[in-house]
DRENKE-362943 format. One record per residue (C-alpha): residue in one letter; x, y, z. Coordinates in steps of 0.001 Angstrom, whole numbers, m for minus. Example, Ala and Ser with C-alpha at 12.3 -4.5 7.8 and 13.67 -1.06 7.14 Angstrom:
BEGIN
{r 'A',{12300,m4500,7800}}
{r 'S',{13670,m1060,7140}}
REM end
This chain:
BEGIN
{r 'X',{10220,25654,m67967}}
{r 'X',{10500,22580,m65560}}
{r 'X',{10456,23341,m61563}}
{r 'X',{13936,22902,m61180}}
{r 'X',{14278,26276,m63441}}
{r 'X',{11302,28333,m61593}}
{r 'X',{13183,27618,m58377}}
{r 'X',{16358,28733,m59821}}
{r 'X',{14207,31795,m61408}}
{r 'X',{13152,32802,m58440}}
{r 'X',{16679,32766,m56422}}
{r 'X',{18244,34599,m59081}}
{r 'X',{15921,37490,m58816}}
{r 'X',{18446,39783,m57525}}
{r 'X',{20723,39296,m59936}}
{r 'X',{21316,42329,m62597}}
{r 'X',{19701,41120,m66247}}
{r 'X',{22113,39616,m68431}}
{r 'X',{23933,41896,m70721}}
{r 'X',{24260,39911,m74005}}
{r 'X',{27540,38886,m73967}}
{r 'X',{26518,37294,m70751}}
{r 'X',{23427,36012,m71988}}
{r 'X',{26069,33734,m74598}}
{r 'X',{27822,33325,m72251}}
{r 'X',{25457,31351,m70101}}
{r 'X',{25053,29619,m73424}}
{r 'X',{28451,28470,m74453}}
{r 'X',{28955,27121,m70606}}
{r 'X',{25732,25215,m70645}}
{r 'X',{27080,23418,m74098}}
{r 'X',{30346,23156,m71979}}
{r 'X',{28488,21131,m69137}}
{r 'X',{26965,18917,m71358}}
{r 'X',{30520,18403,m72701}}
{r 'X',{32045,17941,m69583}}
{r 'X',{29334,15655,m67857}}
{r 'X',{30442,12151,m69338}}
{r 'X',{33644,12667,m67236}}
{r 'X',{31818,11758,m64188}}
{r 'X',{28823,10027,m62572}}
{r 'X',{26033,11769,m60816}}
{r 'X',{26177,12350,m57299}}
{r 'X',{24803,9302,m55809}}
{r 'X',{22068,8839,m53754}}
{r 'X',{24260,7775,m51204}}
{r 'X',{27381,7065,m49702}}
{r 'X',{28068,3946,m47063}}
{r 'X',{30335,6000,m45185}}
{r 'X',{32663,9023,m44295}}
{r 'X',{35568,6597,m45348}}
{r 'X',{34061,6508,m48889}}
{r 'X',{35507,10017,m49289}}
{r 'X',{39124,10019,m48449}}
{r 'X',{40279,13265,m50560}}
{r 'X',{38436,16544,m50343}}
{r 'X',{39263,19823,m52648}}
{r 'X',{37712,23133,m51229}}
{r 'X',{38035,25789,m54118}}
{r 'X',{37787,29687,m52654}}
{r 'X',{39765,32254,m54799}}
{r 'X',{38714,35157,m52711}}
{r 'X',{40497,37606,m50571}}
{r 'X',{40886,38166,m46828}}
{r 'X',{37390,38483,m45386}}
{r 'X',{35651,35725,m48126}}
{r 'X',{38439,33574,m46875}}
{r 'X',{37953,34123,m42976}}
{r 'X',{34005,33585,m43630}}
{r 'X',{34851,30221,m44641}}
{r 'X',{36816,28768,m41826}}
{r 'X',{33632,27886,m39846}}
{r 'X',{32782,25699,m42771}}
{r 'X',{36588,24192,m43134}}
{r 'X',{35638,23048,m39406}}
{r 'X',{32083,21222,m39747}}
{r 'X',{33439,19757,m42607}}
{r 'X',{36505,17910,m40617}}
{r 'X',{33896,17021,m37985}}
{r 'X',{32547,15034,m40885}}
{r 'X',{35503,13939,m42055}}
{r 'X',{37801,13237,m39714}}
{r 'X',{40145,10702,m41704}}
{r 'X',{39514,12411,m45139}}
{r 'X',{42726,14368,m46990}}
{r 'X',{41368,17701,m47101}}
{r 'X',{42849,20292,m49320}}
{r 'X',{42139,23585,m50475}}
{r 'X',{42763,25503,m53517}}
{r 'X',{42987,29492,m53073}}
{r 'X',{44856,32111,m54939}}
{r 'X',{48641,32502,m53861}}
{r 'X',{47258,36095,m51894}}
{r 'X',{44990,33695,m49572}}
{r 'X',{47939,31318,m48609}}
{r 'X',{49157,32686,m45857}}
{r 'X',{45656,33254,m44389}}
{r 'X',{44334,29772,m44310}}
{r 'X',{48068,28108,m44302}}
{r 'X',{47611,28050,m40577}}
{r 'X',{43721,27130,m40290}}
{r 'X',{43805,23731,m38480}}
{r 'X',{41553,21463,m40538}}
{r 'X',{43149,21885,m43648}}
{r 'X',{45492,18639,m44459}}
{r 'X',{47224,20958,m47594}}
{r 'X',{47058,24463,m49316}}
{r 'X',{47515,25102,m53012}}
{r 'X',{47262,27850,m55009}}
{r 'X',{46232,28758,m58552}}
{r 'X',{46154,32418,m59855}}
{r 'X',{42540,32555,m60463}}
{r 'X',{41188,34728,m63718}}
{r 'X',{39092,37507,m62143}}
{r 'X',{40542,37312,m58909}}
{r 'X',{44402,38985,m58763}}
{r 'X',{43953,42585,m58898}}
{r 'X',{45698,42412,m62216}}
{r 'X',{45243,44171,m65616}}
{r 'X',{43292,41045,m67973}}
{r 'X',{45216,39351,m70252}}
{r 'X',{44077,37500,m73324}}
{r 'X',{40498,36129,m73675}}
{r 'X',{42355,32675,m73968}}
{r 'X',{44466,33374,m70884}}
{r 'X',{42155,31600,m69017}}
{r 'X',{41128,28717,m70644}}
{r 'X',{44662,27537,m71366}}
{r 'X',{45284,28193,m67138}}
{r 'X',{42041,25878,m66752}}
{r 'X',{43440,23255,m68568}}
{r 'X',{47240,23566,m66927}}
{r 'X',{45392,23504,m63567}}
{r 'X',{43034,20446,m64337}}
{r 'X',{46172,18572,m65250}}
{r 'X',{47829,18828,m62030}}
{r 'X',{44933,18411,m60126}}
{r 'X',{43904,15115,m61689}}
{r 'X',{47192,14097,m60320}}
{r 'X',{45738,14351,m56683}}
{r 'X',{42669,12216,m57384}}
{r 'X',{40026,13759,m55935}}
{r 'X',{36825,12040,m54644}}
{r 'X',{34429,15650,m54112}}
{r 'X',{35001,19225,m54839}}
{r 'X',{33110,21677,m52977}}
{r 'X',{33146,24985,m55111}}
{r 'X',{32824,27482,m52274}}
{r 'X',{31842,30662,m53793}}
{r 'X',{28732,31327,m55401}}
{r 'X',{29223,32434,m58780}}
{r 'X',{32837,30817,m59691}}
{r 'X',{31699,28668,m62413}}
{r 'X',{35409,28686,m63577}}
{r 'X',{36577,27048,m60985}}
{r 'X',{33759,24389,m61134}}
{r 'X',{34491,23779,m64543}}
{r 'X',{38034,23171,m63337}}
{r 'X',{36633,20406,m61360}}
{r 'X',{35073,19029,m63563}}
{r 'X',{37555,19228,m66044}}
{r 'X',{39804,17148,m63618}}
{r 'X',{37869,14546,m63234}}
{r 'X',{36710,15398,m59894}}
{r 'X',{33742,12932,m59779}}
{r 'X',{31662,14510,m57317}}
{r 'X',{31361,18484,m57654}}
{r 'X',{29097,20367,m54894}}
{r 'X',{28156,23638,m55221}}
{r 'X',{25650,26491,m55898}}
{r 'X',{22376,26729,m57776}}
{r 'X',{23651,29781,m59984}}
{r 'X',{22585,29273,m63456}}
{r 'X',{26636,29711,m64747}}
{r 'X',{27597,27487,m62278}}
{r 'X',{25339,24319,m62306}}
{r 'X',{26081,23001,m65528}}
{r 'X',{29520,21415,m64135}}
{r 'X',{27863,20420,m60653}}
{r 'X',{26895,16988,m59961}}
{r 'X',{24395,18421,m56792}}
{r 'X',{23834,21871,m56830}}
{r 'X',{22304,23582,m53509}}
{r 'X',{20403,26690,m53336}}
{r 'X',{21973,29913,m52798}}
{r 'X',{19965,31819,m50364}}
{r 'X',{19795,35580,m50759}}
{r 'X',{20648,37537,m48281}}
{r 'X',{21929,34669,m45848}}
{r 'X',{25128,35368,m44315}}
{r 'X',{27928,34242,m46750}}
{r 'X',{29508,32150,m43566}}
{r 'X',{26115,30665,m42895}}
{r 'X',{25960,29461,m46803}}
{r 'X',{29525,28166,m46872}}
{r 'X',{27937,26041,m43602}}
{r 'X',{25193,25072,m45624}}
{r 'X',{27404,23841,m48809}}
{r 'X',{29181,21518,m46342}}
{r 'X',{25600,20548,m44737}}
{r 'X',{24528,19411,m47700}}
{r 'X',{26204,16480,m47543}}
{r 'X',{23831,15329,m45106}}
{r 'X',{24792,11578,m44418}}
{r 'X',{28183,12300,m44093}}
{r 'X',{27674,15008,m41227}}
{r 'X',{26077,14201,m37913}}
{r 'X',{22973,15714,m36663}}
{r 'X',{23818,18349,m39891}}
{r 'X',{19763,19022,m40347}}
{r 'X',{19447,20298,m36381}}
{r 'X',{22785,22496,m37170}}
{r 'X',{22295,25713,m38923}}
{r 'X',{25395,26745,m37173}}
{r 'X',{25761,30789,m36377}}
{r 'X',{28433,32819,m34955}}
{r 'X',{28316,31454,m31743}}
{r 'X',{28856,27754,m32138}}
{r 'X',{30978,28639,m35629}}
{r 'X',{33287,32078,m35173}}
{r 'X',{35976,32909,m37630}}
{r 'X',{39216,31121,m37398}}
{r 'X',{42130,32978,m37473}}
{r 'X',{44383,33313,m34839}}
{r 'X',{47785,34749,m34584}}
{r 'X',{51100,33316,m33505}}
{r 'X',{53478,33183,m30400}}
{r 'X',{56025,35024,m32959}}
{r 'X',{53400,37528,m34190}}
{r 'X',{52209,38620,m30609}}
{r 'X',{55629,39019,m29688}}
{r 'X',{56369,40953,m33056}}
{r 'X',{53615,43491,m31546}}
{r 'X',{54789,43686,m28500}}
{r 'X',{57913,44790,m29360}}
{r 'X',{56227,47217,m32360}}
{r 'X',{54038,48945,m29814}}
{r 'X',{57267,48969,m27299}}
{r 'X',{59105,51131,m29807}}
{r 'X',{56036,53083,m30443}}
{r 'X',{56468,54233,m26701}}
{r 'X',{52703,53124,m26146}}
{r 'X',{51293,53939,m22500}}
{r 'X',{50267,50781,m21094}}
{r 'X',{46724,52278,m19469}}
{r 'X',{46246,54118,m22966}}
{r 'X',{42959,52401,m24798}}
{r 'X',{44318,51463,m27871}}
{r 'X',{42233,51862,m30843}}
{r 'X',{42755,51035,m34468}}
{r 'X',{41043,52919,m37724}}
{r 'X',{41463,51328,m40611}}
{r 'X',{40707,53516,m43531}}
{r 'X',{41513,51610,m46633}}
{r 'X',{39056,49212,m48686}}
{r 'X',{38971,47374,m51732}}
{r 'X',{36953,49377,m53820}}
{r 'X',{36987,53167,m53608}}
{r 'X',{33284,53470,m53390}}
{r 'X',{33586,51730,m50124}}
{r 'X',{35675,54629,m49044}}
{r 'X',{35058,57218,m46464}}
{r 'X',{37003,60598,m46449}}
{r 'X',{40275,60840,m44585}}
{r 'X',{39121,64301,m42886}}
{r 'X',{35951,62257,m41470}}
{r 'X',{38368,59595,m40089}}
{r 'X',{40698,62556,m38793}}
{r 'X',{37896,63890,m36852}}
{r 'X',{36880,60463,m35232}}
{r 'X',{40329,59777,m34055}}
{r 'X',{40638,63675,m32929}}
{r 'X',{37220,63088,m30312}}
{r 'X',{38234,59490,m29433}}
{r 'X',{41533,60501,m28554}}
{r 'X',{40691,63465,m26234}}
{r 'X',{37132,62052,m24688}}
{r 'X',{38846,58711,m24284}}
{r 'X',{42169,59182,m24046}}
{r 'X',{42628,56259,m26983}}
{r 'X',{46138,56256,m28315}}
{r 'X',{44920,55907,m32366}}
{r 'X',{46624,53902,m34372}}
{r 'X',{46385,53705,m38161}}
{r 'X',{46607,50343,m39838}}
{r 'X',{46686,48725,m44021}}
{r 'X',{48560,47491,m46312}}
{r 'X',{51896,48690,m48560}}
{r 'X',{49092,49988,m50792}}
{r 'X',{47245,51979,m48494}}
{r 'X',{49724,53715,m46906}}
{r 'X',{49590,56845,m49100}}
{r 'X',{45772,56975,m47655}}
{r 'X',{47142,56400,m43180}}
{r 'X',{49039,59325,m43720}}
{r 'X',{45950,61619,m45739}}
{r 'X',{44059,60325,m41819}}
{r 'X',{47301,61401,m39764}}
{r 'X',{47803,64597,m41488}}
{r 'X',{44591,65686,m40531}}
{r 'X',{44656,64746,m36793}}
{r 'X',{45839,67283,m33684}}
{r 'X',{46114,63901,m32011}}
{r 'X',{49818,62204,m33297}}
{r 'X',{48426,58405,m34385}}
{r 'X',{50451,55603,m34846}}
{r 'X',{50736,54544,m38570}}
{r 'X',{51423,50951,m38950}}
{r 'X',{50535,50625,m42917}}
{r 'X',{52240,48695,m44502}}
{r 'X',{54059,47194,m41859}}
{r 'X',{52337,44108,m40901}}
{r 'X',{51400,40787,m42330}}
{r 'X',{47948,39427,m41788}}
{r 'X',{48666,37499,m38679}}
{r 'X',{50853,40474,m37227}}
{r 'X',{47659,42993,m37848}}
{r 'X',{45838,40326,m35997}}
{r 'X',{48133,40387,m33164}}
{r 'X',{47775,43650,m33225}}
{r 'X',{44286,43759,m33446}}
{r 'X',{44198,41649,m30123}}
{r 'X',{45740,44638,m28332}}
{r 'X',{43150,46915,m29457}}
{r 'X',{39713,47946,m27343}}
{r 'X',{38464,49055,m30454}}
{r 'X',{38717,48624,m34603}}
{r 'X',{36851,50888,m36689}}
{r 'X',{36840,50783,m40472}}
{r 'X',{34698,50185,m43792}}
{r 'X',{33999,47372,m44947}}
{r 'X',{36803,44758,m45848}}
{r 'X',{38684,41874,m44841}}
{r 'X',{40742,43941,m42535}}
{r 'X',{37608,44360,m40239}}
{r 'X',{36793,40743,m40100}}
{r 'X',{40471,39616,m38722}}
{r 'X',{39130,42150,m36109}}
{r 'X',{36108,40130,m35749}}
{r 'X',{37999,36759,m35843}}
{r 'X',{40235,37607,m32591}}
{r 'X',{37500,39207,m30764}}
{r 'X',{37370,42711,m30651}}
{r 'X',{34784,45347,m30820}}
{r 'X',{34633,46453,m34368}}
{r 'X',{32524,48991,m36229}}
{r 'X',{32077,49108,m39658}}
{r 'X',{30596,51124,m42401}}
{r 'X',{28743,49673,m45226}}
{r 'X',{27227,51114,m48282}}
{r 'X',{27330,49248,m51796}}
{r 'X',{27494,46018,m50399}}
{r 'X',{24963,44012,m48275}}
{r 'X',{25885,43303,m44561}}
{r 'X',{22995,40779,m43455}}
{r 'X',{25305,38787,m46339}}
{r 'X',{29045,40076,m45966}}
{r 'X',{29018,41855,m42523}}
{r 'X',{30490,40831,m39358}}
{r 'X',{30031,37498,m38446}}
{r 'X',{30111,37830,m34532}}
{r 'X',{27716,39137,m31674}}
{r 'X',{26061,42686,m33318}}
{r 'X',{26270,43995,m29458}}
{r 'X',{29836,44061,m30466}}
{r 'X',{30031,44595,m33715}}
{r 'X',{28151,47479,m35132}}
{r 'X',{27599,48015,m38640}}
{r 'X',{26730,51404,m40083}}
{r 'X',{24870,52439,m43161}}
{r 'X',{23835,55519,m44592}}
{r 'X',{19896,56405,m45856}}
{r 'X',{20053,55895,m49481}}
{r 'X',{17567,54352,m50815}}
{r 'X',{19526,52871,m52903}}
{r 'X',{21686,50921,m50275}}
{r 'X',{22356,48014,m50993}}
{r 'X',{23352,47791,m54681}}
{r 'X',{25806,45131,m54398}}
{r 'X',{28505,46777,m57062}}
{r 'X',{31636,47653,m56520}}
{r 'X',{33028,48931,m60063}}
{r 'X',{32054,52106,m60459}}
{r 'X',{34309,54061,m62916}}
{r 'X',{36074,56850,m61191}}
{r 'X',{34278,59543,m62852}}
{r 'X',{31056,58388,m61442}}
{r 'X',{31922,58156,m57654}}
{r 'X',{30632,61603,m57165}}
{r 'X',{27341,60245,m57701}}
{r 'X',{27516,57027,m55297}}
{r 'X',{28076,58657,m51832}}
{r 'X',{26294,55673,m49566}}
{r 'X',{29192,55532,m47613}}
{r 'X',{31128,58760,m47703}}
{r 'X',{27339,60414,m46234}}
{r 'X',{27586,58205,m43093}}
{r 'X',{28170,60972,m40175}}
{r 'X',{30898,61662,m38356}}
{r 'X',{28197,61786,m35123}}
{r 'X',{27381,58410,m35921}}
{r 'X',{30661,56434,m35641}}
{r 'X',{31656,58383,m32741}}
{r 'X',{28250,57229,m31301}}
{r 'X',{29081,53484,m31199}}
{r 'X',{32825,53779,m30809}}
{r 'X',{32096,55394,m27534}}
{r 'X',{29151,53025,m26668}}
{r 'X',{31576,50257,m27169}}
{r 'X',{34757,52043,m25315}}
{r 'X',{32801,52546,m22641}}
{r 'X',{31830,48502,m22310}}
{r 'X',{28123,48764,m23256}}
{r 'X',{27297,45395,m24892}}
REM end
């Protein structure tokens, strides 16, 4: 074992061991990089200047909060490339997220395997998508790809597979057989602060980028809604018969994972105290999906919430968001469009880790919750329904203790 592979070792040492079938797998895509590497130089030692990069592909085919964490990074890298084509590749549920981030040149969208939510098709499915995809992105004629998320050694392949000749990303031992420089994922480092890194790492393209670790100060989310969808709220909350001098405050109950999940009667109860200690006016937000769940919460108030589920689009529940004193949810994306326009948030974590995925803002502010298993975090998110029962990391966090810090923060202390 050479020291490039005891380094790598001992970063992957919280990752689960390799069931079998993964264990070939990591096989078969090492025998695929070796395949794939006469396509395209090594990164060089250096480049002569910013110009000698002129298109830039950014591949992220996450959802809503993944996608807000990496807007910082979108930023630093048009400060280093202020002339380049940048474009960036998400899943056609991400468009309308980053379609108005500002130093983006051009969204496009590919239906990434893994990534829509829907049933799995064929084990070829996704091959014969790769190779449709590299096709019409060798058309574009990229210079670098930066492969954004940790693990996606799909969509690094892709890169590679188009001809991409420079492919950044990380050190994850699926992943770095298609790289041409592969950086060190950092566990437990914010996932914001390691999309900053990626872009870092391109050292003598990026000014001063060694005395810039960047943080949520000098790099917040980016994500801010439009003249169209603050008036769309105004009029929403108009109709709503809001009171002006009301504190509005949002609970959003819904997550992407049911073990992330905390019980609608808990939520009740919060919105119940908050409503007559504070006077808030509660109202309920999600998406079409989660509606079903806003209405669980509202049955189970005395107070009479609003329910906006399913009404909004992402920039209209961040408009609405804006109007809010207060969001309080689990974890998910929903939480971080809270973050990104500035309001007081709390969130409750359990399976997954929020020094790495939690809000990326001032923690005066923003006030994450956990539970005291021991077990906390585990970092998975597919438990089958039948064993939920016996993952309650968030469902034991206390009613006492979200009341605690929604009042701490109604009541201005941070």
């Amino acid at each position: 074992m050479d020291e490039r592979d005891r380094s790598e070792t001992r970063e992957m040492r919280w990752i689960p061991r390799r069931t079998a079938r993964q264990q070939w797998r990591l096989v078969v895509l090492r025998a695929l990089g070796l395949a794939v590497r006469p396509l395209s130089p090594f990164f060089p030692a250096s480049l002569s200047s910013p110009s000698s990069l002129s298109s830039l592909l950014v591949v992220r085919p996450d959802h809503l909060g993944d996608l807000l964490f990496l807007t910082p990074a979108l930023r630093r890298l048009r400060e280093g490339f202020p002339e380049a084509h940048i474009t960036l590749l998400v899943g056609p549920w991400g468009r309308e997220v980053v379609g108005r981030c500002p130093y983006v040149d051009e969204v496009i969208t590919s239906p990434f395997p893994g990534f829509t939510r829907q049933p799995q098709g064929s084990l070829l499915a996704p091959y014969r998508l790769l190779l449709q995809e590299a096709r019409r992105l060798r058309r574009h004629r990229f210079d670098l790809a930066l492969i954004m998320r940790f693990d996606h050694w799909w969509g690094a392949l892709l890169a590679a597979v188009a001809r991409v000749p420079h492919r950044i990303g990380y050190a994850i031992p699926e992943v770095r057989p298609f790289l041409t420089q592969a950086v060190p994922y950092v566990v437990g480092r914010h996932e914001a602060q390691q999309n900053l890194d990626l872009v870092s790492s391109i050292r003598y393209q990026i000014r001063n980028a060694e005395d810039r670790a960047g943080d949520w100060n000098d790099s917040p989310l980016g994500f801010a809604p439009t003249t169209a969808e603050d008036a769309w709220v105004g009029r929403w909350l108009l109709l709503q018969g809001v009171v002006p001098d009301r504190p509005l405050v949002a609970i959003h109950p819904g997550a992407g994972a049911a073990v992330k999940l905390w019980m609608p009667e808990k939520w009740a109860a919060v919105a119940d105290v908050l409503a007559e200690r504070r006077g808030a006016q509660i109202v309920l937000t999600g998406s079409g999906s989660e509606l079903d769940l806003a209405w669980a919460v509202a049955a189970r108030t005395r107070t009479d919430p609003l329910v906006a589920a399913g009404d909004t689009t992402p920039g209209q529940l961040a408009a609405l968001y804006r109007c809010c004193r207060l969001v309080i949810g689990p974890d998910c994306g929903a939480l971080h469009v809270a973050v990104a326009v500035g309001t007081p948030t709390v969130h409750l974590y359990g399976p997954v880790d929020a020094s790495a995925f939690g809000p990326w803002g001032d923690p005066y502010r923003h006030r994450v919750l956990t539970s005291d298993w021991p077990c906390v975090p585990c970092n998975r998110l597919d438990f089958p329904a039948e064993e939920l029962h016996a993952h309650p990391c968030v469902r034991d966090i206390r009613v006492e203790q979200v009341l605690a810090e929604a009042e701490s923060l109604l009541a201005g202390a941070w």
